[in-house]
C-alpha positions as CSV (number, residue, x, y, z in Angstrom):
1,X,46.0,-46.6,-40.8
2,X,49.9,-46.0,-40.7
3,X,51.0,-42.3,-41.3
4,X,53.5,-42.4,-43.8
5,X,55.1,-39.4,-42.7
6,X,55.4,-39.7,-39.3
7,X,56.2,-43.5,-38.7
8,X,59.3,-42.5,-41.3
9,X,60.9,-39.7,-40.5
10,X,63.9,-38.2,-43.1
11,X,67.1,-39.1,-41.8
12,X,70.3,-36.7,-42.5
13,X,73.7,-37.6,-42.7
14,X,74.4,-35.4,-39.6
15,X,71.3,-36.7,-37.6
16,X,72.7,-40.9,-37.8
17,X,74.2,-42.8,-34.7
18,X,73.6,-45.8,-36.2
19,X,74.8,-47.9,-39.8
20,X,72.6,-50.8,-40.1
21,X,74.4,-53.1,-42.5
22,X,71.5,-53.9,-45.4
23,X,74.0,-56.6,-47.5
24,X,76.7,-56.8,-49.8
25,X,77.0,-54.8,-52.5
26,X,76.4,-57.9,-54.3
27,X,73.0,-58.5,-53.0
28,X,71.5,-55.8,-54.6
29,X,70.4,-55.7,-58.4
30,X,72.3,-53.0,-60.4
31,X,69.5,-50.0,-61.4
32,X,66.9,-51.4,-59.1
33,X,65.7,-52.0,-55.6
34,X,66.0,-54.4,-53.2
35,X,63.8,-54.4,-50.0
36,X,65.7,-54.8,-46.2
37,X,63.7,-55.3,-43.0
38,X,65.3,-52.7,-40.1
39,X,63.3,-52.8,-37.0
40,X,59.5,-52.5,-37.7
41,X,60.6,-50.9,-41.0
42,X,60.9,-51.7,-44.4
43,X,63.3,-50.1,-46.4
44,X,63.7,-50.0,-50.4
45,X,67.5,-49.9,-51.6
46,X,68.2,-49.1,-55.0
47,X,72.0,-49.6,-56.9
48,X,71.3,-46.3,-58.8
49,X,74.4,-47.7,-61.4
50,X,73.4,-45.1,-63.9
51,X,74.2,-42.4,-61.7
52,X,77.1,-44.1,-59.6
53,X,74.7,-43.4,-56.2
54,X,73.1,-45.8,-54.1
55,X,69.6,-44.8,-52.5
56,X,67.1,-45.7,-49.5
57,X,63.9,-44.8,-48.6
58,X,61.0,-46.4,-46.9
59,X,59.5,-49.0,-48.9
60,X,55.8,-47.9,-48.1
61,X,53.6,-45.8,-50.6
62,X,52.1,-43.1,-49.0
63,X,49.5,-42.8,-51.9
64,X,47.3,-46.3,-51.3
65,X,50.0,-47.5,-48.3
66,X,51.5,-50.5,-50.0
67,X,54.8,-51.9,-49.5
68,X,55.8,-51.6,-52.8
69,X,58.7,-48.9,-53.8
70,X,61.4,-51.5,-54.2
71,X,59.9,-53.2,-56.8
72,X,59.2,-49.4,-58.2
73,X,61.5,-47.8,-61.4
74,X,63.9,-45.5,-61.0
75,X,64.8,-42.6,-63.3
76,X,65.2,-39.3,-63.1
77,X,63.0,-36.1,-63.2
78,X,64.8,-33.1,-64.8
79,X,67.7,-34.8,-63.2
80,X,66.5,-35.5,-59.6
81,X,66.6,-39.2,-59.0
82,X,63.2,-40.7,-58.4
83,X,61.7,-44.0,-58.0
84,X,58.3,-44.3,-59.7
85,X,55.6,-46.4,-57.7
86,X,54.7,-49.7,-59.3
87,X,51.0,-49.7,-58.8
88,X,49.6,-45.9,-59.6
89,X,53.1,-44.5,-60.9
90,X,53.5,-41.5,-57.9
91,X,57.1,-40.7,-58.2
92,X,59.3,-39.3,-55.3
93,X,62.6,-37.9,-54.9
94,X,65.4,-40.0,-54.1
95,X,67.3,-37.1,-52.1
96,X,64.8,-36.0,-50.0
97,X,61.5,-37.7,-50.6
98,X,59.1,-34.8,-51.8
99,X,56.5,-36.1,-54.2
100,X,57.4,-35.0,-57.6
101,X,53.7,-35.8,-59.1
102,X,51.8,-34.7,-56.2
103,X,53.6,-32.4,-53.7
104,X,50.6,-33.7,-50.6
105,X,52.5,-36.7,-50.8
106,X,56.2,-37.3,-49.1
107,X,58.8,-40.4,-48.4
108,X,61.4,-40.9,-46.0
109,X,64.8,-40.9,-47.2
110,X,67.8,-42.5,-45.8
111,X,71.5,-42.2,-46.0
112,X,73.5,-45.2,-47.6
113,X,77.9,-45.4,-47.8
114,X,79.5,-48.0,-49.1
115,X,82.7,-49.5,-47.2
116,X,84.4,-52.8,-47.5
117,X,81.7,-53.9,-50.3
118,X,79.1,-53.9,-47.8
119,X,75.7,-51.2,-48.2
120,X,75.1,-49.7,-44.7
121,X,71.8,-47.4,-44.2
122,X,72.1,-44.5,-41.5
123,X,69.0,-44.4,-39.0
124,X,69.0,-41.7,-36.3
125,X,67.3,-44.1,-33.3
């Protein structure tokens, strides 16, 4: 079985030498997720329009381990930005991937910037 936490480790904006470029901005459904393929991971992207952010994080439950978080709902919890699982509804911070329903369970998060209306993702490899 895949360990959630350690195949996807947290990456920091100081930690990343290298921008994978996910799309255009385009590509990416406004308040919802999109999955990209980096490597051997998959990674959910969300437009986060109502809060003028944009958001990645691995696209694999850790709760059943499902590739299902892009297709999840996003919101917000006391305002932290989450995205709510499809299938049993764990939700999990955008910013830094703690489990905001059950605290045993984490996500990695990953940087996204914007340039030249193009979504790059930051990855530390």
């Amino acid at each position: 079985m895949i360990d959630a936490i350690e195949k996807y480790a947290s990456v920091v904006n100081t930690e990343v030498n290298s921008w994978f470029k996910a799309g255009s901005v385009s590509d990416f459904p406004e308040n919802s997720g999109a999955c990209v393929k980096y490597k051997d991971k998959q990674i959910a992207v969300f437009n986060f329009k109502l809060m003028n952010k944009w958001y990645a994080c691995q696209n694999l439950c850790p709760h059943k381990m499902e590739m299902v978080l892009s297709l999840g709902l996003i919101g917000d919890k006391n305002g932290v930005p989450k995205v709510a699982c499809p299938l049993h509804k764990k939700n999990f911070s955008l910013e830094d991937g703690s489990g905001l329903t059950d605290e045993s369970l984490r996500i990695a998060v990953y940087p996204v910037k914007i340039e030249g209306g193009n979504v790059y993702i930051g990855f530390s490899d």
